[in-house]
C-alpha positions in Angstrom: 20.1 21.5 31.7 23.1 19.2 31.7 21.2 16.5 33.2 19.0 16.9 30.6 21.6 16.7 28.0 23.6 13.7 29.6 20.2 11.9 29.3 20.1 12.2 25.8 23.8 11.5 24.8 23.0 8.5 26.8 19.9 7.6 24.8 22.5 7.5 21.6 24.8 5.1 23.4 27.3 7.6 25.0 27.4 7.1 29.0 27.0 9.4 31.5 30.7 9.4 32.0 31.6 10.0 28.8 29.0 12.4 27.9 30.0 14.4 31.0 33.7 14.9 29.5 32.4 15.7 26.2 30.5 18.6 27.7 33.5 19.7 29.8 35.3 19.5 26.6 33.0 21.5 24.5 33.2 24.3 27.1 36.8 24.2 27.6 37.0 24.0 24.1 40.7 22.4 24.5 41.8 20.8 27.5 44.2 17.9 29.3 42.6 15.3 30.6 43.6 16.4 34.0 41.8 19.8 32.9 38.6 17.5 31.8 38.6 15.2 35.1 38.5 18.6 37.0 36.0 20.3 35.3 33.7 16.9 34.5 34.4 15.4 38.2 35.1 12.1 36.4 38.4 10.7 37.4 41.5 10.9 35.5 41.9 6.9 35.6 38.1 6.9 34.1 38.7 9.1 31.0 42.1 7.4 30.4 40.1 3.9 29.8 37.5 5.5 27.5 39.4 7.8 25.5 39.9 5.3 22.8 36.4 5.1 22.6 35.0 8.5 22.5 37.6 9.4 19.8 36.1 5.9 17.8 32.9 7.6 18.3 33.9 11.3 16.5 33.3 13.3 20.2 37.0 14.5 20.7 40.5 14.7 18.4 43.3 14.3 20.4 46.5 16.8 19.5 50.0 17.3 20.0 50.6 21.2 21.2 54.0 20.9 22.6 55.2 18.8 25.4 50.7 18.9 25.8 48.4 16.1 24.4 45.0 18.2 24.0 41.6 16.7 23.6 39.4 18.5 21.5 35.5 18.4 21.0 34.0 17.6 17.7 31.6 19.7 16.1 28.2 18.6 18.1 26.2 17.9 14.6 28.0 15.0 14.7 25.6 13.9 17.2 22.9 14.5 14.6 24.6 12.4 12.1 25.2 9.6 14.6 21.6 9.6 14.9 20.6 9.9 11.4 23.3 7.0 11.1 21.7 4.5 13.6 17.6 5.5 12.4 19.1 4.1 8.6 20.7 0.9 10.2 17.3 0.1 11.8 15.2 1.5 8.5 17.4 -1.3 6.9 17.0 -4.3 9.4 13.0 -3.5 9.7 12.2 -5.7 7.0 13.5 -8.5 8.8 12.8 -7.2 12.0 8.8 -7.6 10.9 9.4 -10.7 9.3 10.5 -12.3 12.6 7.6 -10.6 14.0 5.0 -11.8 12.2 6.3 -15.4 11.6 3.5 -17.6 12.4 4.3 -20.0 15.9 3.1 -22.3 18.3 1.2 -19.5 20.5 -0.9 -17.0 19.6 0.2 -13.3 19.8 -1.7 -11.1 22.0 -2.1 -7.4 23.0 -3.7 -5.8 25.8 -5.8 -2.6 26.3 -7.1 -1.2 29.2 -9.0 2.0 30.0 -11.0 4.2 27.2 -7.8 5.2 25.7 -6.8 1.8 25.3 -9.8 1.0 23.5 -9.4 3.8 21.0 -6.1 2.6 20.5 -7.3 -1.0 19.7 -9.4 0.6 17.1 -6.2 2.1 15.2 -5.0 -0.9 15.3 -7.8 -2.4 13.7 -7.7 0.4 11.1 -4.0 0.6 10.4 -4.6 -3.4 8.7 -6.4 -2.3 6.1 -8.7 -5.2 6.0 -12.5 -6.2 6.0 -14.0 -6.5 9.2 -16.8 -8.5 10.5 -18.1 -8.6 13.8 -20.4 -8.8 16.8 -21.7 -4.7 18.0 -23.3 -3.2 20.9 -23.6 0.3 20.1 -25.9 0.7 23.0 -22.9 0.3 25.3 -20.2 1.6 23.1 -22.0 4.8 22.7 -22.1 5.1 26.5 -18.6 3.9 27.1 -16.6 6.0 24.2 -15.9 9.8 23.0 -19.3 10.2 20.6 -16.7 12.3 18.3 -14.0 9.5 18.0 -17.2 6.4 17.2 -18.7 9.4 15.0 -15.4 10.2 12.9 -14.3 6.6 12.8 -16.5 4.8 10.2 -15.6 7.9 7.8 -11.8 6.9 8.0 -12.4 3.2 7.6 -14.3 4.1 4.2 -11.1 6.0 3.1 -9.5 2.5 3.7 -12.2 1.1 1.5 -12.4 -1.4 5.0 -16.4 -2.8 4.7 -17.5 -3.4 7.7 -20.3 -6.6 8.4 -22.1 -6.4 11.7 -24.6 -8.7 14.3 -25.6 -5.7 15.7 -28.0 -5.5 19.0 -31.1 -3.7 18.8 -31.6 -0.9 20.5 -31.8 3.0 19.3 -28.1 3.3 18.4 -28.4 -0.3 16.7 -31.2 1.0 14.7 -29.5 4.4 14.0 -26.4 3.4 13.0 -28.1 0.8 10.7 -29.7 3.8 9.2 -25.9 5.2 8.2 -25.1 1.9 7.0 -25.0 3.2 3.3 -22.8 6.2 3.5 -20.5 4.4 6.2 -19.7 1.2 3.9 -21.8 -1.0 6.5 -24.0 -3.9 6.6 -26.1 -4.1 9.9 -28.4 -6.8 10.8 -30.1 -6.4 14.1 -30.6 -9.3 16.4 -33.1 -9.2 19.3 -33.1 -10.4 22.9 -28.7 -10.6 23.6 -27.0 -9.1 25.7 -22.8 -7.9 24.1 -21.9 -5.5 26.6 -18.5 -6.0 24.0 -17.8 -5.5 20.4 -16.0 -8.3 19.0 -14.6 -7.3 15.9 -12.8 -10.7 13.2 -10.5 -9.2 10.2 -7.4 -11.2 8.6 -5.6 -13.5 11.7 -6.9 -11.2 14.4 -9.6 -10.9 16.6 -10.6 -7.5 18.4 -12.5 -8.3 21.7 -13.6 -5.1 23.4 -15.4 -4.9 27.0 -17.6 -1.9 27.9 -18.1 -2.4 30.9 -16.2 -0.5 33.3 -12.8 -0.3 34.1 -13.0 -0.9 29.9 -10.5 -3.2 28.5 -9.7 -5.3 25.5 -7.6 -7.5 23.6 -6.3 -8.3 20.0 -5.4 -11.9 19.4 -3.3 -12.3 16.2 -3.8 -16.3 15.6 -5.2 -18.2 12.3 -7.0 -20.8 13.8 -8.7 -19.1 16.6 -9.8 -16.1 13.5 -11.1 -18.6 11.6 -13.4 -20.0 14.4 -14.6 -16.7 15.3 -15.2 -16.1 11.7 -17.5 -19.4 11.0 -19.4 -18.2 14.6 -19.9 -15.4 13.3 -20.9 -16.6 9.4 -23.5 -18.7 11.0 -25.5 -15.9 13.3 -25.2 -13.7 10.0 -26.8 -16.4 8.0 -29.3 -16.6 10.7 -30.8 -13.6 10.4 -31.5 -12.6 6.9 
């Protein structure tokens, strides 16, 4: 359990050193450092050159009891509020944080998938920006390649997004199905003959979704303005073509 418990004190910026003689301490409950290096096995010399900073970080008080200088633990909530503490600085630096982020450069940004958990994942992504979508389907394949109750339940949540969705869909009996949903499922399908997809490639805001079925399954999001807009023309132009 203590491992356990160094690993998280660790994950809030106390070392394994240190949190080792803050546990020690805590069970001890007062103790020299001699009495900490003993029970913590971290040398004497050690604790001496990080007491200042455990007692800058709120773990231990140091007291006065006689010819004695005591270390004492703090309560551990104060962990809890250390935590709450560093969550509020990063709540407050997101804003720029995501500014940074999403600052348009010189290359394109983009993010890989792999496996049929990866493409799932892709999809949230695609639903978590809120916008119109308009793409190139192969239900034929997607239907083989994803969970029938994740493609099913999908369309329903988009709608809640009020996300339309406009799709060069091939023909084929899920083509021709989902077509038939079209109305409740805020769709537009058009059916194109004689192609082969294999992939959906789905165009909404800067990004573009490319998704293979074929196995091992993978995909990608590109998040570029020029290379959206190309695939969005493409795309315009086969729509066009088959009214």
């Amino acid at each position: 359990m203590s491992l356990d418990v160094i690993k998280t004190l660790e994950q809030l910026g106390i070392d394994e050193k240190q949190a080792s003689v803050y546990l020690a301490c805590l069970e001890l409950g007062s103790a020299t450092v001699q009495e900490l290096a003993e029970k913590s096995g971290v040398k004497r010399t050690s604790i001496y050159n990080f007491l200042e900073e455990i007692k800058q970080k709120g773990l231990v008080t140091e007291v006065k009891q006689g010819n004695k200088v005591l270390l004492i633990p703090e309560d551990p909530n104060i962990l809890l509020q250390r935590a709450q503490e560093q969550t509020q600085k990063i709540s407050e630096l997101l804003p720029d944080l995501m500014a940074i982020f999403n600052r348009p450069g010189n290359k394109p940004k983009v993010h890989y998938y792999q496996g049929v958990d990866g493409l799932m994942r892709a999809y949230e992504e695609m639903l978590n920006s809120k916008e119109n979508i308009v793409g190139f389907s192969d239900y034929e394949k997607m239907f083989e390649a994803l969970p029938h109750d994740f493609l099913n339940g999908f369309p329903a949540r988009r709608k809640a997004y009020h996300m339309s969705f406009s799709s060069v869909t091939k023909d084929g009996p899920w083509g021709r199905q989902v077509k038939e949903w079209d109305k409740d499922q805020m769709r537009e399908t058009r059916l194109a003959k004689d192609i082969e997809f294999d992939t959906e490639v789905n165009i909404y805001g800067n990004k573009v979704m490319l998704l293979s079925f074929r196995r091992p399954y993978a995909g990608v999001i590109i998040e570029d303005y020029a290379i959206a807009t190309t695939m969005r023309s493409i795309w315009k132009m086969v729509w066009a073509s088959l009214k």
